[in-house]
C-alpha positions as CSV (number, residue, x, y, z in Angstrom):
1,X,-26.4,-12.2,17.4
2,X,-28.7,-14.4,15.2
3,X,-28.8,-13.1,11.4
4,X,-32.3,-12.0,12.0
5,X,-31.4,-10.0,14.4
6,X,-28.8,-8.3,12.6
7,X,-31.7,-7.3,9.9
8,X,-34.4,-6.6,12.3
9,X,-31.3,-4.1,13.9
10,X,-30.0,-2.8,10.5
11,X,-33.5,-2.0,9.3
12,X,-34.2,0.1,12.6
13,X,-31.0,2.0,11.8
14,X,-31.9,2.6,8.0
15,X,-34.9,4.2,9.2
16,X,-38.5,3.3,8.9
17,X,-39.6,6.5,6.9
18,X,-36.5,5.9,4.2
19,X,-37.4,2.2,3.8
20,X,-41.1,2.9,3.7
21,X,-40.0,5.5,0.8
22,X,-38.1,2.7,-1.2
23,X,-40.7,0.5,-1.0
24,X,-43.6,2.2,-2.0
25,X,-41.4,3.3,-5.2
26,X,-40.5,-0.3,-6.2
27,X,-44.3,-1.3,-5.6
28,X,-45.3,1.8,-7.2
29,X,-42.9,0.9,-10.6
30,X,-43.9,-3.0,-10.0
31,X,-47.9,-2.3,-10.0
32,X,-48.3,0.7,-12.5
33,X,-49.4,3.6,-9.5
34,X,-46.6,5.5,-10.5
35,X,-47.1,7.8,-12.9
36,X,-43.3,7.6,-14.3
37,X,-44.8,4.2,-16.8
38,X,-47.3,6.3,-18.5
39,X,-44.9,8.9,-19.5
40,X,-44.9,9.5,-23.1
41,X,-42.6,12.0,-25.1
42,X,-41.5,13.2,-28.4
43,X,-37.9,13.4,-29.1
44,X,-36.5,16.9,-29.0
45,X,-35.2,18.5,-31.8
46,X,-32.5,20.3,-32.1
47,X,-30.8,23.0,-32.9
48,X,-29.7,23.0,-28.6
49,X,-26.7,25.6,-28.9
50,X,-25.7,28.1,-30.6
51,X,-22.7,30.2,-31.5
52,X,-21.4,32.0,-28.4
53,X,-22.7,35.0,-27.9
54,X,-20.0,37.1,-26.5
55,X,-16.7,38.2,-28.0
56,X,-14.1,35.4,-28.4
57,X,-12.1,38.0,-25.9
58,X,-15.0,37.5,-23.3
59,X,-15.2,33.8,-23.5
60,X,-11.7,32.5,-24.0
61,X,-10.5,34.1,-20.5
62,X,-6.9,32.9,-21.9
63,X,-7.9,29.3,-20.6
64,X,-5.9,25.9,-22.1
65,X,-6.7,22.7,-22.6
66,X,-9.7,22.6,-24.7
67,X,-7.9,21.7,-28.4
68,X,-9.4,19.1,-28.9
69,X,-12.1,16.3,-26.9
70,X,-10.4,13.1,-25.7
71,X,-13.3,10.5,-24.2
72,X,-13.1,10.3,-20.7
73,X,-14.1,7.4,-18.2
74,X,-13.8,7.2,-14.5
75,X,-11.1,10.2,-14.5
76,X,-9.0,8.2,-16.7
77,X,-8.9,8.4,-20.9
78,X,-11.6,5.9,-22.1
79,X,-11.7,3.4,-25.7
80,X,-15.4,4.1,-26.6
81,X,-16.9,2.6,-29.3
82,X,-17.5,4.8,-32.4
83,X,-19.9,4.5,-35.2
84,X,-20.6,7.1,-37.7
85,X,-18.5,9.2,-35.5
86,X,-20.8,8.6,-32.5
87,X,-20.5,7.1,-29.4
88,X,-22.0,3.4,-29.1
89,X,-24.2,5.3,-26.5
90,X,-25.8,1.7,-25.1
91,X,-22.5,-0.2,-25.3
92,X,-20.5,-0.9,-22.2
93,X,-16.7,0.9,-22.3
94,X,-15.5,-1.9,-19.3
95,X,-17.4,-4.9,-21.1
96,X,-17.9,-3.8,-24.7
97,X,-21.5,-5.6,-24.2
98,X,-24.6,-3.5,-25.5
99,X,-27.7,-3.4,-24.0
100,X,-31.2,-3.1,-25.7
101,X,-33.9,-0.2,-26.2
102,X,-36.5,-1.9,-24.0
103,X,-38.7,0.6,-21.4
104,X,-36.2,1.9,-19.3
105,X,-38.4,-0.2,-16.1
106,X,-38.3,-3.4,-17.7
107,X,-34.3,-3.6,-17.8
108,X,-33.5,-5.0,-14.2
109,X,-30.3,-4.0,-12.2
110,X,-28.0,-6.0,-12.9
111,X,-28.1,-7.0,-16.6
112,X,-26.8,-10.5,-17.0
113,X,-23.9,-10.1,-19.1
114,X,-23.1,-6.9,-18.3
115,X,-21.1,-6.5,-15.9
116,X,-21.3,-3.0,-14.3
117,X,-24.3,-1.1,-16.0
118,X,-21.8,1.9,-15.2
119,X,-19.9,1.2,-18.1
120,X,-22.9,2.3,-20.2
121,X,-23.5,5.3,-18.4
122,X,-20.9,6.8,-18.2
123,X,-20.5,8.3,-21.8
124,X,-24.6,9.5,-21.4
125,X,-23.3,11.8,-18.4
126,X,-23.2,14.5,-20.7
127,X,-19.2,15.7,-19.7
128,X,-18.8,15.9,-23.4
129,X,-21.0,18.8,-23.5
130,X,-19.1,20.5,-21.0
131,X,-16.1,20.1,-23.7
132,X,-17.5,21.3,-26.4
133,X,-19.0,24.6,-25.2
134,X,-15.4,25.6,-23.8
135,X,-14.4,24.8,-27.4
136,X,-17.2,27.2,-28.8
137,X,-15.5,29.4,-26.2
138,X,-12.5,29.8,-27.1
139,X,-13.3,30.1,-31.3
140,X,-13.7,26.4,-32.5
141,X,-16.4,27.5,-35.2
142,X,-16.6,23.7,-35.8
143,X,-17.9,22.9,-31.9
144,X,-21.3,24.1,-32.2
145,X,-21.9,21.7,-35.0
146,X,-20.2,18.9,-33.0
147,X,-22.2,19.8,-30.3
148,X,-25.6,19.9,-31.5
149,X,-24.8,16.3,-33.9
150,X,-24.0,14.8,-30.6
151,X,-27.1,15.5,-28.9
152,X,-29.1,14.7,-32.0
153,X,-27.6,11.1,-31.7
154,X,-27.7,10.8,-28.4
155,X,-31.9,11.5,-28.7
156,X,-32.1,9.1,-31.6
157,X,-31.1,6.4,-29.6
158,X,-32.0,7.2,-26.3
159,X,-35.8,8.3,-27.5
160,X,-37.6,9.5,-24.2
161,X,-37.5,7.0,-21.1
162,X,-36.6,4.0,-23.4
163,X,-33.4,2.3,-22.8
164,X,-30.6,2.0,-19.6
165,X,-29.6,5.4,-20.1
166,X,-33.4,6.6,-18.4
167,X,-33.1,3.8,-15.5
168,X,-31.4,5.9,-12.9
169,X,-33.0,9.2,-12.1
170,X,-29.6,10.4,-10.9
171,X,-27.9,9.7,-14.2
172,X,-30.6,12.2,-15.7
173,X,-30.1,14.9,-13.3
174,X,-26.1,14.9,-13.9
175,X,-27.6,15.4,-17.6
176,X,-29.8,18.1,-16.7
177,X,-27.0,20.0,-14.4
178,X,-24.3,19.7,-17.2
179,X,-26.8,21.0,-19.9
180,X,-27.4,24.1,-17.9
181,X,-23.6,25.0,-17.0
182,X,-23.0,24.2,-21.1
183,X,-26.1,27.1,-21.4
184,X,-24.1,29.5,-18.6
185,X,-20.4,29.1,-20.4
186,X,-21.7,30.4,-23.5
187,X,-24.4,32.5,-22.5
188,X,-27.5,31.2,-23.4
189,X,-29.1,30.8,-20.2
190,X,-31.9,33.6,-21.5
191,X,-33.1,32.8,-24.4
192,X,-32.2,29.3,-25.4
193,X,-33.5,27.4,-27.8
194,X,-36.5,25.0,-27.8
195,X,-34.9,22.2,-28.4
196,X,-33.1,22.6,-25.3
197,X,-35.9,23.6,-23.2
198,X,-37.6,20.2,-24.6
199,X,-34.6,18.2,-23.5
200,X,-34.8,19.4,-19.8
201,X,-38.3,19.3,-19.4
202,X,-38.5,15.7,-20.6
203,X,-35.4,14.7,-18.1
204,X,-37.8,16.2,-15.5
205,X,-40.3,14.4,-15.6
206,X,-38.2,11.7,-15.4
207,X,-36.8,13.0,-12.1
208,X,-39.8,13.9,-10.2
209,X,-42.1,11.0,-10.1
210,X,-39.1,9.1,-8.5
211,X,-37.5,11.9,-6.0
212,X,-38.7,10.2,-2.9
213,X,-37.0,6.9,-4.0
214,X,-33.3,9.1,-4.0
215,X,-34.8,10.9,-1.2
216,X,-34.5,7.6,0.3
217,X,-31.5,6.1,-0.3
218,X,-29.7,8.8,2.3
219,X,-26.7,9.7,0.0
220,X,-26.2,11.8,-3.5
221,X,-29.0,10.8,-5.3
222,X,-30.6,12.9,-3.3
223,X,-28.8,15.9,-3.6
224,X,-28.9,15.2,-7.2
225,X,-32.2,14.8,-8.3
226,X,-33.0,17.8,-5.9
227,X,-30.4,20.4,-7.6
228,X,-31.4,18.9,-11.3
229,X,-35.6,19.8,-10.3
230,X,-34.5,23.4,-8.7
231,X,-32.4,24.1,-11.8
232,X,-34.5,22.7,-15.1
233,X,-37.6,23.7,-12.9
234,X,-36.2,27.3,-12.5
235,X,-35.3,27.3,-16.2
236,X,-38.2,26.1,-17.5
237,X,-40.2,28.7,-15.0
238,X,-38.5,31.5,-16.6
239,X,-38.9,30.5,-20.4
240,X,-42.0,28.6,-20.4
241,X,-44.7,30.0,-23.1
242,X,-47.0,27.8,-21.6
243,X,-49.2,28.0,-18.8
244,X,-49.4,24.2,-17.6
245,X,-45.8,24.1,-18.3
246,X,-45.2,27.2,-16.0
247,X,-47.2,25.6,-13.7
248,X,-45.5,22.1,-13.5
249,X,-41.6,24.1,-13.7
250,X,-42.8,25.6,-11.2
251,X,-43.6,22.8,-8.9
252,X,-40.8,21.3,-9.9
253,X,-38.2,24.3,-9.1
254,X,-39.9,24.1,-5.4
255,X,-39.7,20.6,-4.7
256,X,-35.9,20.5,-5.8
257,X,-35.1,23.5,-3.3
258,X,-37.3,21.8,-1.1
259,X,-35.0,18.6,-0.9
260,X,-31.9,20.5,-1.2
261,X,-32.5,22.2,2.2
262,X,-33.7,19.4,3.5
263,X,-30.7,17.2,2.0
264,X,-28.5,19.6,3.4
265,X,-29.7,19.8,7.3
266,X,-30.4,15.6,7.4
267,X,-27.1,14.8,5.4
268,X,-24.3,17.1,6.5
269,X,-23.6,16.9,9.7
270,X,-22.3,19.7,11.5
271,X,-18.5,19.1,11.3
272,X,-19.1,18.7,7.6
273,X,-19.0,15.2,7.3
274,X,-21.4,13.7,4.6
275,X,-23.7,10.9,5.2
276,X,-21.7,8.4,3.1
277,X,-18.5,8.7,4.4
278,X,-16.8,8.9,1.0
279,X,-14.3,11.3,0.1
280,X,-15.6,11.4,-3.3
281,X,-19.4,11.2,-2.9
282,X,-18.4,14.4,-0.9
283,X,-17.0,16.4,-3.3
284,X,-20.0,14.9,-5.9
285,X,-22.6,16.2,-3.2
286,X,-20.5,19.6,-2.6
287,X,-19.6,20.1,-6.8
288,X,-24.2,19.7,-6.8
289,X,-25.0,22.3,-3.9
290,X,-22.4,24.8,-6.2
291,X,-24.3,24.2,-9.3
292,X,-27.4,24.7,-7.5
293,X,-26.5,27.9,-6.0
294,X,-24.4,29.4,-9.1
295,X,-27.5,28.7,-10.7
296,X,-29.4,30.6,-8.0
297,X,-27.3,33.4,-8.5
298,X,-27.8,33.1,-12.7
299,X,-31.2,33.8,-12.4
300,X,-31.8,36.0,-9.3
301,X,-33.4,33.8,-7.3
302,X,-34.4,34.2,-3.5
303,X,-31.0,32.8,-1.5
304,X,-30.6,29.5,0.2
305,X,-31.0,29.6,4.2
306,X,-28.7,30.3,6.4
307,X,-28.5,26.5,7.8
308,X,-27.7,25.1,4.0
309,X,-25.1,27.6,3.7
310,X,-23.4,27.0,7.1
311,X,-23.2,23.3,6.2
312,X,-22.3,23.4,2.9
313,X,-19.2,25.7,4.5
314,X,-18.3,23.1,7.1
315,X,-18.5,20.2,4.1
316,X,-16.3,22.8,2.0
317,X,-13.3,23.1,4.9
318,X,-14.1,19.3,5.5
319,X,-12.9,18.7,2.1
320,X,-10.2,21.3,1.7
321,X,-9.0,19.1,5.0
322,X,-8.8,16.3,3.2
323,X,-6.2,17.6,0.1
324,X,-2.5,15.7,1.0
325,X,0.2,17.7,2.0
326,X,1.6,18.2,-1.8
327,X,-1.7,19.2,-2.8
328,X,-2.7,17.1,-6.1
329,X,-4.0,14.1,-4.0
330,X,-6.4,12.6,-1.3
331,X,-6.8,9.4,0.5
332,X,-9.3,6.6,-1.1
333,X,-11.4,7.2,1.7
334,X,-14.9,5.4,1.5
335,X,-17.3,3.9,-1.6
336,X,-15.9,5.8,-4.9
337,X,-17.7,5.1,-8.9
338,X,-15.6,7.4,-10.6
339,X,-17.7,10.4,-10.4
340,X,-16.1,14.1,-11.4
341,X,-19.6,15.9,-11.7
342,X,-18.5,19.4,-12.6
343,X,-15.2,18.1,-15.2
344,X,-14.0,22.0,-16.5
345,X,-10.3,22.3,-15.0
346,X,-7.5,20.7,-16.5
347,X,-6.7,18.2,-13.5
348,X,-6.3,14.9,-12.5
349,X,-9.6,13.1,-11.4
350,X,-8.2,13.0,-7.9
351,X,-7.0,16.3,-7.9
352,X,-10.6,18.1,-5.3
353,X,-8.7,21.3,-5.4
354,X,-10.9,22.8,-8.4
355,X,-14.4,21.5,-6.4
356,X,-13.1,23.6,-2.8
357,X,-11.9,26.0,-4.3
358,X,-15.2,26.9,-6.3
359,X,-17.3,25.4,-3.0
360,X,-15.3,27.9,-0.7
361,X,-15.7,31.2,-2.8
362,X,-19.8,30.3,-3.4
363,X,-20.4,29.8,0.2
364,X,-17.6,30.7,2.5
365,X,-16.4,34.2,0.6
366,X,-13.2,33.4,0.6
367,X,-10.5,31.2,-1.7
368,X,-8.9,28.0,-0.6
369,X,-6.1,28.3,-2.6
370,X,-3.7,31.7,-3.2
371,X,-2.0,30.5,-5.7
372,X,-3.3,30.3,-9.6
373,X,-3.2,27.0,-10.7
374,X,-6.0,24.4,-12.7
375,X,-8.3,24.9,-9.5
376,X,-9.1,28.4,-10.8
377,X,-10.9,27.4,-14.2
378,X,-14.0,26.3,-13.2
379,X,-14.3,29.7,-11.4
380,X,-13.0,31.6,-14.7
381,X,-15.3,29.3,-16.9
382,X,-18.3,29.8,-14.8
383,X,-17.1,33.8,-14.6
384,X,-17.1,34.2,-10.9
385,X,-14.3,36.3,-9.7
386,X,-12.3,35.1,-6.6
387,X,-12.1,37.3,-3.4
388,X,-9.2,38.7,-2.4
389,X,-9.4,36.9,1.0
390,X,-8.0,33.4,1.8
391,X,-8.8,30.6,4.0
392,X,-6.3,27.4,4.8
393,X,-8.3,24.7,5.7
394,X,-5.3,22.3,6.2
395,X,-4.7,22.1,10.0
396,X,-5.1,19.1,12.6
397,X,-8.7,18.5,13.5
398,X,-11.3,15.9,14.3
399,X,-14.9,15.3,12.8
400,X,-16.4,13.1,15.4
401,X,-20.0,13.4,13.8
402,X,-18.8,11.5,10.9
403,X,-15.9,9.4,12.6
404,X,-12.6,11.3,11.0
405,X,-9.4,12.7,12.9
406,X,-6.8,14.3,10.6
407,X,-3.5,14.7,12.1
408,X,-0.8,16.9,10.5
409,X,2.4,18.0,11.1
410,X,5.2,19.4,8.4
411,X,4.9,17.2,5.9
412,X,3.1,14.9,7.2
413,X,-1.0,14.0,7.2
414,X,-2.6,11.0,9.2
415,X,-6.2,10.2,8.7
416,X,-8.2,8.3,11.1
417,X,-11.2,6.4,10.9
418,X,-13.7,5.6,13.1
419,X,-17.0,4.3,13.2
420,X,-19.9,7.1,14.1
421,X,-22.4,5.6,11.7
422,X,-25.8,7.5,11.8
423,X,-25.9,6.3,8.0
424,X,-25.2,3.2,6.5
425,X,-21.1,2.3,5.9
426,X,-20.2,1.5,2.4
427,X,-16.9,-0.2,4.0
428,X,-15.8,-2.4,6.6
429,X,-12.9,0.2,7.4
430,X,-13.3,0.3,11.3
431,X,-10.1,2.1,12.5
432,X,-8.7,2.7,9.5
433,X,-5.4,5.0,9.1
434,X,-4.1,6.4,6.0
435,X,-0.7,8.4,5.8
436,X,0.6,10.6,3.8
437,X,4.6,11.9,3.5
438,X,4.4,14.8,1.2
439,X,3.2,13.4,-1.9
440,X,3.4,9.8,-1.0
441,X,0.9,7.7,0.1
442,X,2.5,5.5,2.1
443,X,-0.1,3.4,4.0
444,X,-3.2,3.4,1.9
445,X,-6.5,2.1,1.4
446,X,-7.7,0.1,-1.5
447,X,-10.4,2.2,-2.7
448,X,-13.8,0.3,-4.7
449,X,-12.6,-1.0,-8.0
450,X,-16.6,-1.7,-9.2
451,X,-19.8,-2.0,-7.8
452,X,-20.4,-5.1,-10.1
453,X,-18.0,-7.5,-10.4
454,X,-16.6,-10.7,-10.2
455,X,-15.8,-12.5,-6.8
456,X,-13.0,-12.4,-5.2
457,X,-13.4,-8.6,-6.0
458,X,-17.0,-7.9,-4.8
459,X,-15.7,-8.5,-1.7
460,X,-12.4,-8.0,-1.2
461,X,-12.6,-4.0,-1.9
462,X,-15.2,-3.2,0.7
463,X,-13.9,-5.6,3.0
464,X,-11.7,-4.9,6.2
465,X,-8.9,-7.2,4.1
466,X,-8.6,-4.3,2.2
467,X,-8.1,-1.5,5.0
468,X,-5.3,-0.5,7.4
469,X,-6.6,-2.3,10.5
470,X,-7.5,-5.9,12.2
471,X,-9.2,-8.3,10.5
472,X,-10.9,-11.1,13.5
473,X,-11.3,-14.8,12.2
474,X,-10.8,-13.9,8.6
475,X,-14.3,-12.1,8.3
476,X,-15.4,-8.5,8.2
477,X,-15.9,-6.2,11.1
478,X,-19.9,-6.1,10.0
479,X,-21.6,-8.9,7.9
480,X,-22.6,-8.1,4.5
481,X,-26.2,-7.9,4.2
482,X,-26.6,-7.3,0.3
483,X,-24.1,-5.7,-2.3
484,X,-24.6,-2.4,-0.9
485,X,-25.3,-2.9,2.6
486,X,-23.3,-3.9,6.3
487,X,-25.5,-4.7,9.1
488,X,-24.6,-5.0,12.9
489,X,-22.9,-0.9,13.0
490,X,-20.6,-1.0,15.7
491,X,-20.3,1.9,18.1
492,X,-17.2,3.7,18.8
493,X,-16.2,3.3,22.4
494,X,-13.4,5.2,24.9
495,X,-12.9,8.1,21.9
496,X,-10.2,10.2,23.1
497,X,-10.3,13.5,21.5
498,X,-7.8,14.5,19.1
499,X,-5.1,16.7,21.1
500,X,-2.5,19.0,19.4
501,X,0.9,19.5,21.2
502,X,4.1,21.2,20.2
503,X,6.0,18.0,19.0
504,X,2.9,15.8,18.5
505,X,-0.8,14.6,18.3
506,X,-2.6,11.8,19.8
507,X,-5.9,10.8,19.1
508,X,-8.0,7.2,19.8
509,X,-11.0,5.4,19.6
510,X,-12.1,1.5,19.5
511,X,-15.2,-1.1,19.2
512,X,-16.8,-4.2,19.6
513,X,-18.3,-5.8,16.6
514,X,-21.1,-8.4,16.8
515,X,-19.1,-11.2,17.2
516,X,-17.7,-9.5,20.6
517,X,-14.1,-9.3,18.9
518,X,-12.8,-5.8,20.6
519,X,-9.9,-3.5,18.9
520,X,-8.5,-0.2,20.3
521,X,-6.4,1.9,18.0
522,X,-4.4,5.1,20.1
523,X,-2.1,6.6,17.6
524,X,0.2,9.4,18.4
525,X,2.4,11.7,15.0
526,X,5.4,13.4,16.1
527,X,8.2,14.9,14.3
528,X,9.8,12.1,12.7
529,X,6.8,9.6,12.6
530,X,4.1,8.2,14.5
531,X,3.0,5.2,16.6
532,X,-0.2,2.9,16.6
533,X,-0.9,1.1,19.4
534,X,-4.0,-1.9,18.8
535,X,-5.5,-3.6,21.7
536,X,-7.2,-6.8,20.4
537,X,-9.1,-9.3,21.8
538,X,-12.7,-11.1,21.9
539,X,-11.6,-13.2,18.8
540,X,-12.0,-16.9,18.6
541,X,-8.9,-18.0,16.0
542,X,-7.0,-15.0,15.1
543,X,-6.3,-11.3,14.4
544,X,-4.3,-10.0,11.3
545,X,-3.2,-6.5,10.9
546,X,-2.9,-5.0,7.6
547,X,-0.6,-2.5,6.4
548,X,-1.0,-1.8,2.7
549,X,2.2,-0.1,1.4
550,X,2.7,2.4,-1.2
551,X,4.2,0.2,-4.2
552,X,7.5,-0.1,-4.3
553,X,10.9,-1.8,-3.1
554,X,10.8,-2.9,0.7
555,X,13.1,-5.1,2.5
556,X,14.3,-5.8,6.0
557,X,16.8,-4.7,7.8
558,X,16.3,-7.0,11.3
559,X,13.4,-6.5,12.7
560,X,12.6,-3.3,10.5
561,X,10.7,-3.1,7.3
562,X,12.1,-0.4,5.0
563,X,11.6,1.5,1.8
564,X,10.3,5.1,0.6
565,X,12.2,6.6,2.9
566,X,10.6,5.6,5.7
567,X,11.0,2.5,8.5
568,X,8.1,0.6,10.1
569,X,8.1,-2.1,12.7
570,X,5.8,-4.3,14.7
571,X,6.0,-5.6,18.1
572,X,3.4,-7.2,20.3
573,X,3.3,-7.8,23.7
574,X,1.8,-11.5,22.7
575,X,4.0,-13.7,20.3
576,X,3.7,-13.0,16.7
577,X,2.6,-16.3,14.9
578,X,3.4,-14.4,11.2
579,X,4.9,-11.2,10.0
580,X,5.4,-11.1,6.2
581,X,4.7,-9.3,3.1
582,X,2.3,-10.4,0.8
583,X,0.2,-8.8,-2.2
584,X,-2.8,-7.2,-1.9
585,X,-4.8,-4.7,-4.4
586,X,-5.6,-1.2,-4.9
587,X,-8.3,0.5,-7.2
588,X,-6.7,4.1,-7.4
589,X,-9.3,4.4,-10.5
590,X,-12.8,2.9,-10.8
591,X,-12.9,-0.1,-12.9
592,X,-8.9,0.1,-12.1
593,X,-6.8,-2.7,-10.2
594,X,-3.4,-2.7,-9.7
595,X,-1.1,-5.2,-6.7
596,X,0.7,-3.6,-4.1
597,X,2.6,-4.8,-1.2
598,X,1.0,-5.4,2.3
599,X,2.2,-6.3,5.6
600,X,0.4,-8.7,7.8
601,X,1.2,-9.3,11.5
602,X,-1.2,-12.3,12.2
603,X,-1.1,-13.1,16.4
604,X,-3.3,-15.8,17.8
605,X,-3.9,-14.5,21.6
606,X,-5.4,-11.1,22.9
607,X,-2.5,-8.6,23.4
608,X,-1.4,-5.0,22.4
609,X,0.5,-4.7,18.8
610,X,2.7,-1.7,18.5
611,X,3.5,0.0,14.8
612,X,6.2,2.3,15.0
613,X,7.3,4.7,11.4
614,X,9.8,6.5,11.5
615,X,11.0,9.1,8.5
């Protein structure tokens, strides 16, 4: 298949409409037609907050955790820059470099220098906010001022639409959704000041001149932009003294429930799979549809339909599905930046318990998880009271409208990848199998690292090197097309449904990629550990299989590779030109890289490989 074909293919499966939608925005930015370049805006002034309005009583709730604030990047503790007792709000926390003040359409993509422009961002998400109004909560008579000094600064050097904080219309909306749960914490949802009200209506007319350019890209800026029109929009609506700023809140409150219904019936499919095959763009898109309706509830609007609501319940239990059989983890399935959208419970970044169990009471009635634990507190901070009802979503179960089988049994979860691609892949992970012993990962996938980096890591994270499956001729299972984009989607062939026995579970599936190299994965779990069987062939040079280990000590014992408690062997039916250990990388944590040990079985002839684990 000739490159051009590949592109002429890939663009077909993008869709005409979406592309049509990105390019009329960049031509629109380029030429001057859009109307987001003649936007002009006075700063806001502040005060934005105020004292909490009901007794310390109400608004503690006896929650923990909120002492003091400790800077947060990428779910890990974060080394920003300080000056005045400010955040450097245009200086990179990964690269330390700064970038200027310029029109926020004259600063390009990627800034030379840079490095990932999500190192700037990250400290204008606003999760600070969210900090300090559960510190006004709970009696810090010193928060408030904190608070409102903060967003002072912020709007001093970020003046409307000038600078890389403005670029991304997503990165506003996060702003806007996190100013409005700060507002419902401490009450000040009616009534708020104008400062406030200022500060949202300039982020939205940010947002809506550029929605069909998220609308287009398929994914969470979407569902982002969307949810942060609906709910500034409604806002705005409700407190506007104005009559052509009731008039444009209004607008803007319909288009953003517009998009979210229509971002809910295009991008969650019926299983609950999300369009980019990410386990945490899923929980990003699912934290913004619980925003969006909490705020629906806050203000006594008309409900959502019934088709949002059905999907959002079948992207909840897809999630809850997805939590590892200890319950504080889940794989590093898909494309990941870091993103914890609604940060209030006192949990790891990895941790999705909080987001299911707040997506499951919102939509499905019913609570995820018995037990109290840190998965409550958004629920308590946001004062919705749990049902008494509960729902387990763990069980054995396959998504084939997004390509996933989980298989579980005791202790033990399998998850299975495979390629039903109606969007576009972020990763080469064709077949992919993760596994999970309790609370160890024991064959696991690297995960993204950055988005914007240098090589050999722009590659290697996406890449099938850095999944549990075959890798043909040392390339991946789809050519990269740009930094963001694989071409030639393969189909999933001879899919055996996922079957649940006493004693085990069996599910398969295979492909052929463009090249016309084949590989057929047929895994069965039992009671003390599971087997993979991959048929291979179509390859001109050679196949290696990949299993990336949970860090650790391994040796051999024969034939047998052993550590964590486990043992895992390889035989093929075709002679095994190398079996060996060797290190590979992980990115657990965006901007995050650590080694780990990987075994590769490298054969040079078509045959059948056979991965037995036993625990």
């Amino acid at each position: 298949m000739s490159p051009l074909v590949v592109k002429a293919i890939t663009a077909w499966q993008l869709g005409v409409v979406s592309i049509g939608r990105a390019l009329w925005y960049r031509l629109g930015v380029k030429f001057g037609w859009n109307p987001v370049k003649k936007l002009v805006e006075l700063p806001p002034v502040g005060p934005f907050y105020s004292a909490c309005k009901a007794p310390l009583t109400d608004c503690s709730r006896g929650l923990n955790g909120v002492v003091g604030y400790e800077p947060m990047a990428f779910g890990l503790k974060a080394q920003f820059a300080f000056e005045r007792g400010f955040p450097l709000w245009h200086q990179s926390v990964l690269t330390g470099v700064e970038t200027g003040n310029e029109p926020w359409w004259v600063l390009p993509d990627f800034i030379e220098g840079l490095g990932d422009i999500k190192g700037v961002w990250e400290a204008s998400r606003f999760d600070w906010v969210l900090a300090f109004v559960k510190q006004i909560s709970t009696g810090d008579k010193g928060a408030i001022a904190r608070l409102n000094s903060w967003l002072a600064d912020w709007i001093d050097k970020n003046p409307p639409y000038m600078g890389a904080n403005w670029k991304c219309g997503q990165e506003a909306s996060i702003r806007v959704m996190h100013l409005a749960m700060a507002a419902q914490i401490v009450d000040q949802v009616t009534g708020p000041s104008q400062g406030l009200l200022d500060l949202i209506r300039i982020h939205l007319r940010r947002i809506a001149p550029t929605i069909q350019y998220a609308i287009a890209q398929d994914n969470n800026h979407g569902t982002s932009e969307a949810a942060a029109l609906f709910i500034g929009g409604s806002w705005l609506a409700q407190e506007a003294n104005d009559q052509q700023l009731a008039r444009d809140a209004k607008r803007w409150m319909e288009q953003g429930r517009k998009w979210l219904e229509n971002r809910a019936r295009r991008l969650i499919e019926p299983d609950g799979s999300f369009s980019q095959y990410s386990l945490n763009y899923h929980r990003v898109m699912l934290d913004t549809y619980a925003m969006a309706e909490l705020w629906r509830r806050q203000l006594g609007l008309p409900p959502f339909s019934q088709v949002l609501i059905t999907r959002l319940q079948g992207a909840t239990a897809w999630l809850g599905n997805m939590v590892s059989p200890d319950g504080t983890d889940t794989p590093n399935l898909g494309a990941n930046d870091g993103a914890r959208l609604l940060p209030l419970a006192d949990s790891d970044y990895r941790d999705v318990r909080p987001s299911v169990q707040l997506a499951s009471v919102l939509f499905s009635g019913v609570r995820a998880f018995e037990e109290d634990g840190s998965w409550n507190q958004p629920l308590q901070w946001l004062k919705v009271s749990p049902p008494g009802i509960t729902r387990n979503y763990s069980c054995s179960r396959q998504y084939d409208n997004g390509g996933f089988a989980v298989l579980r049994g005791g202790a033990a979860m399998l998850l299975f990848r495979y390629p039903r691609f109606r969007f576009r892949p972020g990763q080469s992970d064709l077949l992919h199998v993760d596994f999970w012993l309790g609370e160890a990962n024991l064959l696991r996938d690297a995960g993204s690292y950055s988005y914007n980096c240098e090589e050999p890591w722009q590659s290697y994270f996406p890449s099938s090197a850095a999944h549990n499956t075959v890798q043909f001729d040392g390339r991946d299972a789809m050519p990269r097309l740009s930094r963001f984009l694989f071409g030639a989607w393969p189909k999933a062939y001879n899919v055996k449904r996922l079957a649940v026995a006493e004693t085990k579970r069996t599910v398969s599936a295979g492909y052929c990629d463009w090249k016309g190299a084949s590989h057929h994965r047929a895994i069965v779990l039992t009671e003390n550990g599971f087997s993979v069987t991959d048929e291979v062939g179509g390859f001109k040079k050679s196949a290696v299989l990949r299993w990336r280990l949970v860090p650790g000590e391994w040796c051999w014992d024969g034939d047998w590779l052993v550590g964590s408690g486990v043992r895992l062997r390889v035989t093929g039916t075709q002679s095994l030109k190398r079996c060996e250990l060797v290190e590979g990388w992980e990115s657990r944590y965006y901007s995050r890289k650590t080694p780990l040990p990987v075994l590769e079985i490298e054969v040079e002839e078509a045959g059948r490989l056979t991965t037995e684990l036993r625990y």
